[in-house]
FIGU-846308 format. One record per atom (N, C-alpha, C, O): residue number from 1; atom name; z, y, x. Coordinates in Angstrom, 2 decimals. Atoms other than C-alpha are relative to their C-alpha. Example, Ala and Ser with C-alpha at 12.3 -4.5 7.8 and 13.67 -1.06 7.14 Angstrom:
+------+------+---------+---------+---------+
: resi : name :       w :       v :       u :
+------+------+---------+---------+---------+
:    1 :    N :    0.00 :   -1.19 :    0.89 :
:    1 :   CA :    7.80 :   -4.50 :   12.30 :
:    1 :    C :    0.00 :    1.20 :    0.90 :
:    1 :    O :    0.66 :    1.18 :    1.94 :
:    2 :    N :   -0.06 :   -1.19 :   -0.82 :
:    2 :   CA :    7.14 :   -1.06 :   13.67 :
:    2 :    C :    0.73 :    1.09 :   -0.77 :
:    2 :    O :    0.90 :    2.20 :   -0.26 :
+------+------+---------+---------+---------+
This chain:
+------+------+---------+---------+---------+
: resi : name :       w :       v :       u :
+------+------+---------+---------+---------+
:    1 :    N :    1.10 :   -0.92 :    0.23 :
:    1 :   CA :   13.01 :  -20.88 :    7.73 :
:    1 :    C :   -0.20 :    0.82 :    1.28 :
:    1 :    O :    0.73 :    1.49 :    1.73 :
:    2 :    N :    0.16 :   -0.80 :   -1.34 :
:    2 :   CA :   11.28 :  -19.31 :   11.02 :
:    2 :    C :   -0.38 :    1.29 :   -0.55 :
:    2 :    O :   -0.88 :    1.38 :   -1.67 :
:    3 :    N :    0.13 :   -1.22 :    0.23 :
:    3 :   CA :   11.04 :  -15.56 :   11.16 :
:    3 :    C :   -0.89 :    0.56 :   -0.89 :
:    3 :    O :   -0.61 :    1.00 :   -2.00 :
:    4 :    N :    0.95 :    0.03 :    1.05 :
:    4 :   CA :    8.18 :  -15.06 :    9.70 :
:    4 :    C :   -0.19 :   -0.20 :   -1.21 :
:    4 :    O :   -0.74 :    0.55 :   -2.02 :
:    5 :    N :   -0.07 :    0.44 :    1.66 :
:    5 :   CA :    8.76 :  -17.31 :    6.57 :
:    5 :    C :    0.96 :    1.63 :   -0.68 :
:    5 :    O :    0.58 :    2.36 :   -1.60 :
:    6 :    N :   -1.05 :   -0.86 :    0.27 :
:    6 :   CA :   11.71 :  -14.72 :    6.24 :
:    6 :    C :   -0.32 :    1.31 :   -0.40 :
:    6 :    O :    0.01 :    1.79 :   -1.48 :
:    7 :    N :    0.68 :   -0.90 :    0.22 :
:    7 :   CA :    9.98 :  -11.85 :    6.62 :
:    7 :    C :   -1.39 :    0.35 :   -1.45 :
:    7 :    O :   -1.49 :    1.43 :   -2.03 :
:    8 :    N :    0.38 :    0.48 :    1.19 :
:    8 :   CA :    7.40 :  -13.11 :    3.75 :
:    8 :    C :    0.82 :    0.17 :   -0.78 :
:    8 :    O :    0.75 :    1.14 :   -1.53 :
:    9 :    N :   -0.54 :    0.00 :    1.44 :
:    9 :   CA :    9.93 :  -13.96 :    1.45 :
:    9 :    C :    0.61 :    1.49 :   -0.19 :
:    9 :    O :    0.20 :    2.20 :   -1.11 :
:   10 :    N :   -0.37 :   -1.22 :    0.39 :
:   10 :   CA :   11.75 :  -10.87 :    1.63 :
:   10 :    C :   -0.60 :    1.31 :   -0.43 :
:   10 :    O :   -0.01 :    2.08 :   -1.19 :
:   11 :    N :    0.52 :   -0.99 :    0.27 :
:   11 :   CA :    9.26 :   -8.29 :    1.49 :
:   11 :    C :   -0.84 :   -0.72 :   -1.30 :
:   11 :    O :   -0.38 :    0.04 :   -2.15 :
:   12 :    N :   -0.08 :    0.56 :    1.20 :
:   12 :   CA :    7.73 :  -10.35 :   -1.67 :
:   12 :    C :    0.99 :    0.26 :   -1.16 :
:   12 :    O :    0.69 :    0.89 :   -2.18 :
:   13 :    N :   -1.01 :    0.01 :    0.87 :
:   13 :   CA :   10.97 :  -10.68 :   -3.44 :
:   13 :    C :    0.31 :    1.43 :   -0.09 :
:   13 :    O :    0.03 :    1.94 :   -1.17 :
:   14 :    N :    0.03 :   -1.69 :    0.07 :
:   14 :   CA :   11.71 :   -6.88 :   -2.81 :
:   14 :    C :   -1.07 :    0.13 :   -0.82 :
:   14 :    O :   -1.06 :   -0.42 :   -1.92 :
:   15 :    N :    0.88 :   -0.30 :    0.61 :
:   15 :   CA :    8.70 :   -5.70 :   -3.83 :
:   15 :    C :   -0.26 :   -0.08 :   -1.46 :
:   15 :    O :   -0.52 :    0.88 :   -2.19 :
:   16 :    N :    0.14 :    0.63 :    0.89 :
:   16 :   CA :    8.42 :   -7.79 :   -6.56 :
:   16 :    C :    1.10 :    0.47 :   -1.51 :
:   16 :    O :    0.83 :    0.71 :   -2.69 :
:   17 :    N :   -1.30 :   -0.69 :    0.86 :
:   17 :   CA :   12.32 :   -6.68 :   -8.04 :
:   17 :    C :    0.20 :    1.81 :    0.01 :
:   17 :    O :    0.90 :    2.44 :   -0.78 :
:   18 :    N :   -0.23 :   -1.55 :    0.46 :
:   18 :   CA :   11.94 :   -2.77 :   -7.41 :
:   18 :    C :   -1.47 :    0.47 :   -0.80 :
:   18 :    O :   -1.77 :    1.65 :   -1.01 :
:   19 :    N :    1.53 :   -0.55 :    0.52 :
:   19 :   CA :    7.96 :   -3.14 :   -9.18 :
:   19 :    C :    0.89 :   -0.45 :   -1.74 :
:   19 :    O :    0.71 :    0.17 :   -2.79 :
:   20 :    N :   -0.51 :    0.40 :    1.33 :
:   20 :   CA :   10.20 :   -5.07 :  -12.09 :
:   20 :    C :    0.98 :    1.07 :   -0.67 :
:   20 :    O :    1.05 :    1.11 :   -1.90 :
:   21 :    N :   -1.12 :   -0.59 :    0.23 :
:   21 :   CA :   13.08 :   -2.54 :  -12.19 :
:   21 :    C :   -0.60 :    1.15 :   -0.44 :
:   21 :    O :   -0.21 :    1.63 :   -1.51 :
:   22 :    N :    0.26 :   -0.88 :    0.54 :
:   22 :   CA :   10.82 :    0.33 :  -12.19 :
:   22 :    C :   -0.69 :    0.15 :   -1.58 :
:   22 :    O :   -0.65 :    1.01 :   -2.47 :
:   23 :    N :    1.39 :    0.08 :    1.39 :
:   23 :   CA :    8.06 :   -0.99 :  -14.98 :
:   23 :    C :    1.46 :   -0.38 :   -1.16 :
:   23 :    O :    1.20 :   -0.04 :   -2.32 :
:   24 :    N :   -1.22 :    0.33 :    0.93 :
:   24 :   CA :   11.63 :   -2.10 :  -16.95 :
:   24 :    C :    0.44 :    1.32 :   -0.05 :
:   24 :    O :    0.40 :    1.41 :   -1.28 :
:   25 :    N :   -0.37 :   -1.18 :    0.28 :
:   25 :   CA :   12.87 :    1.57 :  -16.89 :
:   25 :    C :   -1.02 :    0.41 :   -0.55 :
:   25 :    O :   -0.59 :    1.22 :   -1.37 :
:   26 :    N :    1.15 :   -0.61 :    0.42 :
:   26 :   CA :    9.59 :    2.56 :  -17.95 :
:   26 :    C :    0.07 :   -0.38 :   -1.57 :
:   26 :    O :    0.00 :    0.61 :   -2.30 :
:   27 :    N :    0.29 :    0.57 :    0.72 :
:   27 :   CA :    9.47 :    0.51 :  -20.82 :
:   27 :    C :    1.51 :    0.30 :   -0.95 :
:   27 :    O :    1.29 :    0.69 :   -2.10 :
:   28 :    N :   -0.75 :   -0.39 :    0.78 :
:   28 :   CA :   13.12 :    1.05 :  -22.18 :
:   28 :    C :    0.22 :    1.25 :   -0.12 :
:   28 :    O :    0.72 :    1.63 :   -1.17 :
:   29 :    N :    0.26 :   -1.52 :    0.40 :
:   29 :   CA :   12.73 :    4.87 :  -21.55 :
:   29 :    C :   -0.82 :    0.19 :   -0.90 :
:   29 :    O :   -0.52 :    1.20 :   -1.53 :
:   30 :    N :    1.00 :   -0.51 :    0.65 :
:   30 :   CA :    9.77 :    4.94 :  -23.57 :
:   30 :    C :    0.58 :   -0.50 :   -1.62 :
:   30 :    O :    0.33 :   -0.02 :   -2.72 :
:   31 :    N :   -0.56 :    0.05 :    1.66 :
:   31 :   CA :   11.86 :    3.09 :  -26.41 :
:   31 :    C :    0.87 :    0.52 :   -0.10 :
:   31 :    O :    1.10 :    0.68 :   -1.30 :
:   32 :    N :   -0.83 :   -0.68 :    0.89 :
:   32 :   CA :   14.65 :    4.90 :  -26.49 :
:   32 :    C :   -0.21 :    1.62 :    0.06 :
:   32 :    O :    0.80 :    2.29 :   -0.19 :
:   33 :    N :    0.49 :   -0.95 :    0.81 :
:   33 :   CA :   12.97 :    8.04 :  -26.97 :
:   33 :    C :   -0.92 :   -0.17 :   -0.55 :
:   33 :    O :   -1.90 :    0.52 :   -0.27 :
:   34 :    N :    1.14 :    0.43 :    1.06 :
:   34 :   CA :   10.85 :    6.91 :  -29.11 :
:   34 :    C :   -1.44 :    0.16 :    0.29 :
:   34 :    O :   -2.23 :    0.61 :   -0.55 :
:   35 :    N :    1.60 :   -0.32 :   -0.47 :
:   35 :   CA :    7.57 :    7.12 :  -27.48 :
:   35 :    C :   -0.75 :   -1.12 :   -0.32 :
:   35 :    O :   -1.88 :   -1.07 :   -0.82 :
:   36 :    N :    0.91 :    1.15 :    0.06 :
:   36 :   CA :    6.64 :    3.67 :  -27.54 :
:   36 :    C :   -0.16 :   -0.76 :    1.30 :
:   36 :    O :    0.70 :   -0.46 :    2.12 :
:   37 :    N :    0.25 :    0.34 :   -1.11 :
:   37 :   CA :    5.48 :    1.80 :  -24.79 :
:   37 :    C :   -1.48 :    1.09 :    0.26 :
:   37 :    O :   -2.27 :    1.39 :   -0.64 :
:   38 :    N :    1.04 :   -0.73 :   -0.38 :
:   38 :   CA :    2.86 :    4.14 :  -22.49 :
:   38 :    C :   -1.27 :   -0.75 :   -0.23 :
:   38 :    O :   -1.39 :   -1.97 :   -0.29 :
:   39 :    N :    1.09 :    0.79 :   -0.05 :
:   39 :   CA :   -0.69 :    3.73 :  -22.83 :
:   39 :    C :   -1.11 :    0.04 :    1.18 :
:   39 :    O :   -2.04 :   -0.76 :    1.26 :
:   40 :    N :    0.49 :   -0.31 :   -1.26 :
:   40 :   CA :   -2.02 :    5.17 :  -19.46 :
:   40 :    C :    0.76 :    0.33 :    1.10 :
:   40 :    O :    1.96 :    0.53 :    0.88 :
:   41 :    N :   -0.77 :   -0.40 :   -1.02 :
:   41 :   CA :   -0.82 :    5.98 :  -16.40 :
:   41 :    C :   -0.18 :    1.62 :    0.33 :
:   41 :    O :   -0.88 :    2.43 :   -0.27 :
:   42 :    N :    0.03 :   -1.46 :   -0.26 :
:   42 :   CA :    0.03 :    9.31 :  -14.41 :
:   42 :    C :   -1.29 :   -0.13 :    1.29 :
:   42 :    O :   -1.81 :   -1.04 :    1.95 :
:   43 :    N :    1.03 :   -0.18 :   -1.50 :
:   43 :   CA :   -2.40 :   10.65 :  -11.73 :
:   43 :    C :    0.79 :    0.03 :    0.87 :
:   43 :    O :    1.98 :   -0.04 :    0.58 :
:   44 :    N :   -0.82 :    0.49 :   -1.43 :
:   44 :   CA :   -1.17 :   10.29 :   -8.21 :
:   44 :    C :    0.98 :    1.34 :    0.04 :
:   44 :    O :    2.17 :    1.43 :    0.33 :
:   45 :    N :   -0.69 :   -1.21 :   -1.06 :
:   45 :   CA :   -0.89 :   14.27 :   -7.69 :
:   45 :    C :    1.35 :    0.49 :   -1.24 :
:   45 :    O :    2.11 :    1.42 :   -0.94 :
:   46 :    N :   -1.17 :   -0.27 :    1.06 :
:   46 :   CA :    1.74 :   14.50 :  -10.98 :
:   46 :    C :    0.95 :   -1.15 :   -0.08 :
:   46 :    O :    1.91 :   -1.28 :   -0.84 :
:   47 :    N :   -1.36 :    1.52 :   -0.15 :
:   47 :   CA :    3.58 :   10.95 :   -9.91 :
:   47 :    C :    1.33 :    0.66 :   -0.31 :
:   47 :    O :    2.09 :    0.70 :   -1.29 :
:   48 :    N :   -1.56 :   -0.88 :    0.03 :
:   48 :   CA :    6.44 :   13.03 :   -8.97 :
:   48 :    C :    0.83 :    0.85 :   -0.52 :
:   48 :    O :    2.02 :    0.56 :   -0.66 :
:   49 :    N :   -0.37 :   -0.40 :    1.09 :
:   49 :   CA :    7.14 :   15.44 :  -10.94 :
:   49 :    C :    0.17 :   -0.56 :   -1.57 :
:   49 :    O :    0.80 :    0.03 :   -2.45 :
:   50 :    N :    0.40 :    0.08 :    1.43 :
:   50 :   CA :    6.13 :   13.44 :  -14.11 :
:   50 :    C :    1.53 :   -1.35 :    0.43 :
:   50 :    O :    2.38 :   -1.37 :   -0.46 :
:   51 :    N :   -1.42 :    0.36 :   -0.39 :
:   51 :   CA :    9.29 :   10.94 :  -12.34 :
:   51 :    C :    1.22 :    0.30 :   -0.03 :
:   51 :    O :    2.13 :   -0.52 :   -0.17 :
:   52 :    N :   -1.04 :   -0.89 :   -0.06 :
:   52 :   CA :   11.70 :   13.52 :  -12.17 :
:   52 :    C :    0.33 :    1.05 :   -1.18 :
:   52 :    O :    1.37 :    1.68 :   -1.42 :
:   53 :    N :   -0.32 :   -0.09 :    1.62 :
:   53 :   CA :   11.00 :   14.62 :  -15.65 :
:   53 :    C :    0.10 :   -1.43 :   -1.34 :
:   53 :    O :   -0.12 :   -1.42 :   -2.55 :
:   54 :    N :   -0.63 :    1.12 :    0.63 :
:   54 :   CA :   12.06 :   11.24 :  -16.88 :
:   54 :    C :   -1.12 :   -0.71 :   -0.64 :
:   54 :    O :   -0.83 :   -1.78 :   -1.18 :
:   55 :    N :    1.50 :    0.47 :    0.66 :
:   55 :   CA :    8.09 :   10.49 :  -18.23 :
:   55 :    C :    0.19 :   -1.74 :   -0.03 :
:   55 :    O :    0.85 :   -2.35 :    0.81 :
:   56 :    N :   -0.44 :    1.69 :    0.19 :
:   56 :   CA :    8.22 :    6.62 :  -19.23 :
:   56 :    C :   -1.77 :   -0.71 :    0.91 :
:   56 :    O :   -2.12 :   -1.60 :    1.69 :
:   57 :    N :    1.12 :    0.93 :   -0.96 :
:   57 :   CA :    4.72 :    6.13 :  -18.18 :
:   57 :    C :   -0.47 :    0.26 :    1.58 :
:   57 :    O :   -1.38 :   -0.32 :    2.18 :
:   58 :    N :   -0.38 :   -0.16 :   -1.78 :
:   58 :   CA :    5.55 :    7.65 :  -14.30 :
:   58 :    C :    1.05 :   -1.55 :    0.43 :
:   58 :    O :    0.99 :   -2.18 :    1.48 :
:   59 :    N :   -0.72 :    0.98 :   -0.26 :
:   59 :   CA :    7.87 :    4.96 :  -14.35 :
:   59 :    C :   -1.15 :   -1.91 :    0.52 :
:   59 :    O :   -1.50 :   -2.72 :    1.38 :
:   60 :    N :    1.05 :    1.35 :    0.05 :
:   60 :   CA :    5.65 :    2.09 :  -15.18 :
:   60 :    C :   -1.23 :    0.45 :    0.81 :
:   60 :    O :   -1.70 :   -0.69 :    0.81 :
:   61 :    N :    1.16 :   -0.99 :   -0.78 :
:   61 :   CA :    2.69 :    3.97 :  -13.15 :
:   61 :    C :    0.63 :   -0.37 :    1.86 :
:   61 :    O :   -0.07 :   -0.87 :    2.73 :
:   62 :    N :   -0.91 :    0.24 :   -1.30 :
:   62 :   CA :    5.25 :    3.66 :   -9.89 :
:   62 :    C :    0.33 :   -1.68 :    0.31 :
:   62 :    O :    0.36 :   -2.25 :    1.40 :
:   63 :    N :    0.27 :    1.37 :    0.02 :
:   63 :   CA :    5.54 :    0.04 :  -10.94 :
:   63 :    C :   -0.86 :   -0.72 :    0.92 :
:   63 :    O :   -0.67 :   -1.43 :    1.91 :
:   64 :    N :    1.28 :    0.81 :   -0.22 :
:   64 :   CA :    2.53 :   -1.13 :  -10.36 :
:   64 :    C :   -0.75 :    0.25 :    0.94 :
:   64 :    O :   -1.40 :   -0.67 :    1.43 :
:   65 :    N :   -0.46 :   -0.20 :   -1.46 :
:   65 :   CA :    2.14 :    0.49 :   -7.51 :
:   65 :    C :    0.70 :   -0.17 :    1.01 :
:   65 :    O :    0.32 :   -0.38 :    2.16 :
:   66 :    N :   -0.76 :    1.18 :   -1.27 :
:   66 :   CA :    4.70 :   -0.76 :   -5.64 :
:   66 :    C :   -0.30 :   -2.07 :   -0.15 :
:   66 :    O :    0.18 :   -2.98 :    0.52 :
:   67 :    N :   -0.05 :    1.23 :    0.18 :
:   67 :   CA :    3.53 :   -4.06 :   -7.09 :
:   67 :    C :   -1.57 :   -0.65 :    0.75 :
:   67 :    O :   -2.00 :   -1.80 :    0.88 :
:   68 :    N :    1.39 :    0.31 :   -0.25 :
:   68 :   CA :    0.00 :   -3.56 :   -5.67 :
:   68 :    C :    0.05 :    0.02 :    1.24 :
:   68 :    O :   -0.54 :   -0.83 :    1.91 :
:   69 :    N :   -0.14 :    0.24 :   -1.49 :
:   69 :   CA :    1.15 :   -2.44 :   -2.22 :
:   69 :    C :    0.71 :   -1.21 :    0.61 :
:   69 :    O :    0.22 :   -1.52 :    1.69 :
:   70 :    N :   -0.87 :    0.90 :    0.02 :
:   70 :   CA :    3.65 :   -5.26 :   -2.01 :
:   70 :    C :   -0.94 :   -1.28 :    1.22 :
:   70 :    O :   -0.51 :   -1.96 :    2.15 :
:   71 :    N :    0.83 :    0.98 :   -0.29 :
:   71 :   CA :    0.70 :   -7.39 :   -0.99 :
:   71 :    C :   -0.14 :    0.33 :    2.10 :
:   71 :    O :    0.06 :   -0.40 :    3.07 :
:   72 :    N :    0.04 :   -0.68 :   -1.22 :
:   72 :   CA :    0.07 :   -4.83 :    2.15 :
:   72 :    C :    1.13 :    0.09 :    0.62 :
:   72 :    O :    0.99 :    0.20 :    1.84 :
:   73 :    N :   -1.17 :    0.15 :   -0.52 :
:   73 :   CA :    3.47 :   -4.88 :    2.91 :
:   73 :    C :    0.08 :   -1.39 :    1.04 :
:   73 :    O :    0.06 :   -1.57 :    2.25 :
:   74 :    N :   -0.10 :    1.25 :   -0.28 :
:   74 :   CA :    3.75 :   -8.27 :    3.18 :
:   74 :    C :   -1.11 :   -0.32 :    1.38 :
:   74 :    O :   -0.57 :   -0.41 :    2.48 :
:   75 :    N :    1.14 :   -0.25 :   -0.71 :
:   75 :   CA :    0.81 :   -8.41 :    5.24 :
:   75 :    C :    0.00 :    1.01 :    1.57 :
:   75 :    O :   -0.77 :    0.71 :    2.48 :
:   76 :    N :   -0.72 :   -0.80 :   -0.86 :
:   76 :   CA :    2.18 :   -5.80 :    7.75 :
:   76 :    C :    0.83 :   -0.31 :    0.51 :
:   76 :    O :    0.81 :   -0.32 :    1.74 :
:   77 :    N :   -1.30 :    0.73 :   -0.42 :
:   77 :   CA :    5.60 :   -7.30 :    7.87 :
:   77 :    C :   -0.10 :   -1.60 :    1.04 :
:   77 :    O :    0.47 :   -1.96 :    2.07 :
:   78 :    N :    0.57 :    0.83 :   -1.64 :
:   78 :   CA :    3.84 :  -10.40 :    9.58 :
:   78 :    C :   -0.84 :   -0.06 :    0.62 :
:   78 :    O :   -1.36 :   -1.13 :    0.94 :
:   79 :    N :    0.96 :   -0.73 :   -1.24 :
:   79 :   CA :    1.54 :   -8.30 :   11.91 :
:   79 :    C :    1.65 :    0.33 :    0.61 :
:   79 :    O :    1.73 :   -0.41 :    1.59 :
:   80 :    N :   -1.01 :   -0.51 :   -0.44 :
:   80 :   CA :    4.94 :   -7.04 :   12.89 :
:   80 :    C :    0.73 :   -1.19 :    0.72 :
:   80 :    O :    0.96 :   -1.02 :    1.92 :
:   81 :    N :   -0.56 :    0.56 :   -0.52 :
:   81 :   CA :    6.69 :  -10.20 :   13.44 :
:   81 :    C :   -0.77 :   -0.73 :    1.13 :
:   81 :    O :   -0.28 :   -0.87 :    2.25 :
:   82 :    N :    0.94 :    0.68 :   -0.76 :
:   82 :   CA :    3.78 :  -12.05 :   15.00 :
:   82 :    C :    0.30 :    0.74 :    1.29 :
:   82 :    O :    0.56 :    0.10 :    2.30 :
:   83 :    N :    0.20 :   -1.00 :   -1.30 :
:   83 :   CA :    3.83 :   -8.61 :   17.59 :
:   83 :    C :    1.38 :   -0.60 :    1.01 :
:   83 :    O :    1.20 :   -0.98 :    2.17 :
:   84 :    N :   -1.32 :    0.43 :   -0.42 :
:   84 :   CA :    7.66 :   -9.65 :   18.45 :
:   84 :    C :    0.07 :   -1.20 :    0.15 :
:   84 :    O :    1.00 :   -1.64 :    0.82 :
:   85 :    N :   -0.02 :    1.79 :    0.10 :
:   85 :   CA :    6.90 :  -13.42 :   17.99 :
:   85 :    C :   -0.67 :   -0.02 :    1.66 :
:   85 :    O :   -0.18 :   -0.76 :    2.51 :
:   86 :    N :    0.73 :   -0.08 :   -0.91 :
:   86 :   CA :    4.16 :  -12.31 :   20.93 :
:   86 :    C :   -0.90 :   -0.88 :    0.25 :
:   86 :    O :   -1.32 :   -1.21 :    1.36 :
:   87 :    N :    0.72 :    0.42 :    0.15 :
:   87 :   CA :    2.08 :  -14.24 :   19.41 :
:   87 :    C :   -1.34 :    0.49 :   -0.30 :
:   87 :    O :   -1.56 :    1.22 :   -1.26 :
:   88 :    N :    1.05 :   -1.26 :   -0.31 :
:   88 :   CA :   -1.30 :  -12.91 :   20.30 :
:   88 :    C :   -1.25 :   -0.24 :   -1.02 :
:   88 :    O :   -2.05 :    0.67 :   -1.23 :
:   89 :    N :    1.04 :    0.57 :    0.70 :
:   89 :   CA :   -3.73 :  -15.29 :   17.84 :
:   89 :    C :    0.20 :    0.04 :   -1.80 :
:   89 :    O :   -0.64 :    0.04 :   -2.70 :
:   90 :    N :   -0.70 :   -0.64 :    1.13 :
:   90 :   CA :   -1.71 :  -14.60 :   14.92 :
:   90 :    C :    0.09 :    1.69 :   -0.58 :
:   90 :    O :    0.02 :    2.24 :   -1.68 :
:   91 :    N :    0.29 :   -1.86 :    0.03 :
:   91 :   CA :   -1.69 :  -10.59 :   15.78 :
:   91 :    C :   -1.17 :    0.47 :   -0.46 :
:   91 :    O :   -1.23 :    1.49 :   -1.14 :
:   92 :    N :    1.27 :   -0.34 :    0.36 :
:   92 :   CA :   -5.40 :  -10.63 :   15.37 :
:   92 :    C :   -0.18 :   -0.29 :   -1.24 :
:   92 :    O :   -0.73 :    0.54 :   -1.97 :
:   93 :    N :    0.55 :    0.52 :    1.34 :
:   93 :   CA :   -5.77 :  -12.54 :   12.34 :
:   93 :    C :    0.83 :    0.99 :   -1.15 :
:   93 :    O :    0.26 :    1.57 :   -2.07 :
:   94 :    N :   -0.85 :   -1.13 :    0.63 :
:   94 :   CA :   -3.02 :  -10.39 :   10.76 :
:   94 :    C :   -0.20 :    1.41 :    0.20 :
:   94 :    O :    0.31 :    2.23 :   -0.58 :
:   95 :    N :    0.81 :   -1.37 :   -0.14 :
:   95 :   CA :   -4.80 :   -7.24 :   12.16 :
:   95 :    C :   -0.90 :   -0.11 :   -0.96 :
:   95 :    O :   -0.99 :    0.59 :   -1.97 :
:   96 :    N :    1.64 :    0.35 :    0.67 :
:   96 :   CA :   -8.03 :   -8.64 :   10.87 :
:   96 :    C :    0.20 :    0.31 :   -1.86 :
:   96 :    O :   -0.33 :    1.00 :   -2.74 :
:   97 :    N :   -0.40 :    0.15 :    1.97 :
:   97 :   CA :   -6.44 :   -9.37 :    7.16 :
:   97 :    C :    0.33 :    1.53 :   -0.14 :
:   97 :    O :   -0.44 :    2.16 :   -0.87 :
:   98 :    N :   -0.35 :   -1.12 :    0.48 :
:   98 :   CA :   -4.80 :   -6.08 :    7.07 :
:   98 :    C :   -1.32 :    1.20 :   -0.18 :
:   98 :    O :   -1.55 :    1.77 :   -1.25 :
:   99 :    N :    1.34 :   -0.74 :   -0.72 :
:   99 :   CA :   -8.03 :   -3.98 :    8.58 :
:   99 :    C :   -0.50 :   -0.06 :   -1.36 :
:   99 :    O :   -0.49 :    0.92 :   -2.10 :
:  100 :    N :    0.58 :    0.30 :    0.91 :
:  100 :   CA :   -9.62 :   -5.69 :    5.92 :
:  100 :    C :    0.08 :    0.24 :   -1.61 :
:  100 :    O :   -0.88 :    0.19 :   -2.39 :
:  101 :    N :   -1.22 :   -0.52 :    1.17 :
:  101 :   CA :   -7.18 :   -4.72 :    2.86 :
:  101 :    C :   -0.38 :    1.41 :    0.08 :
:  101 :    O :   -1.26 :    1.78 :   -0.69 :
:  102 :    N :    0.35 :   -1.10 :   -0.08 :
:  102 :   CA :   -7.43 :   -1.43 :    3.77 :
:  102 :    C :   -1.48 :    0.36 :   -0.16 :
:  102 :    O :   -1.92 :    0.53 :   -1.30 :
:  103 :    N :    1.60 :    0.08 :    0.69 :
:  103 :   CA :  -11.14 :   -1.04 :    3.78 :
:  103 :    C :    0.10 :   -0.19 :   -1.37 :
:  103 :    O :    0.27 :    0.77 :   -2.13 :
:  104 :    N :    0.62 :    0.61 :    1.32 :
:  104 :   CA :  -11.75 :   -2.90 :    0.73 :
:  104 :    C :    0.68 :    1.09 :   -0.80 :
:  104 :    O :   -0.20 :    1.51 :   -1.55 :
:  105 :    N :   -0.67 :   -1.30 :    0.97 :
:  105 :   CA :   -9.20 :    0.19 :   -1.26 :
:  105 :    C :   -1.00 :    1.09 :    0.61 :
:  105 :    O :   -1.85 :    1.61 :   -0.12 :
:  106 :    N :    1.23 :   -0.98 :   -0.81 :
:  106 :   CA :  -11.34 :    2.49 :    1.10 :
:  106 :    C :   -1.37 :   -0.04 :   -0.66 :
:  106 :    O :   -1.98 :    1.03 :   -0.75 :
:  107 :    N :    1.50 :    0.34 :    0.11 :
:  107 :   CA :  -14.59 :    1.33 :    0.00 :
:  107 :    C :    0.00 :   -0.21 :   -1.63 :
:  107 :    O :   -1.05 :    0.02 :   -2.23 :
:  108 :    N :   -0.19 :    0.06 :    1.41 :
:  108 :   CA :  -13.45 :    0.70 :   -3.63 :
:  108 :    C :    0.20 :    1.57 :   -0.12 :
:  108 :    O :   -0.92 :    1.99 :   -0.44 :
:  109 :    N :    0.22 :   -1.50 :    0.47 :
:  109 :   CA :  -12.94 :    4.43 :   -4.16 :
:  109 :    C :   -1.12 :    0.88 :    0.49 :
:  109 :    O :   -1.06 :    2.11 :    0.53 :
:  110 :    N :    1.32 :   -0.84 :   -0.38 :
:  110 :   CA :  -16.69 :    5.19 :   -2.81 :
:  110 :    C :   -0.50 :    0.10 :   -1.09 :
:  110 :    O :   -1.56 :    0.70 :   -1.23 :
+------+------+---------+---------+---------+
């Protein structure tokens, strides 16, 4: 597997096991105090606090969020290697994709 592949899989598989671990705490917090499973999420500016008061649907809310950036990660991680690879046709296209990612969340909250 060349660097790159590596870099892929790992930030994937991460991503992927701390979006599972959190939305899985979410989900057995909410049953064993009896809440249920959540039915909405938290707002951004009460993430943290509503985390640190043990809230089941901050949990699952943090989830899915790390499950959404995951993508941008990934996506970053080989703009990064490409930069060190010094591969210069790869840097762009991996600029380009990312550039583009961004916007589109940018332009989705107009």
């Amino acid at each position: 597997m060349d660097p790159v592949e590596k870099v892929v899989h790992w930030v994937l598989l991460v991503g992927l096991l701390v979006s599972v671990a959190l939305m899985g705490t979410g989900i057995v917090l909410g049953l064993l105090l009896h809440e249920g499973l959540p039915s909405g999420v938290v707002p951004p500016d009460e993430l943290w606090g509503a985390l640190r008061d043990g809230d089941p649907a901050a949990f699952l809310t943090l989830g899915l969020l790390v499950l959404v950036i995951t993508p941008f990660l990934r996506v970053a991680g080989t703009l990064v290697a490409f930069v060190r690879e010094r591969d210069g046709r790869y840097v762009l296209v991996s600029a380009a994709v990312l550039t583009l990612m961004c916007l589109s969340v940018l332009l989705g909250r107009v």
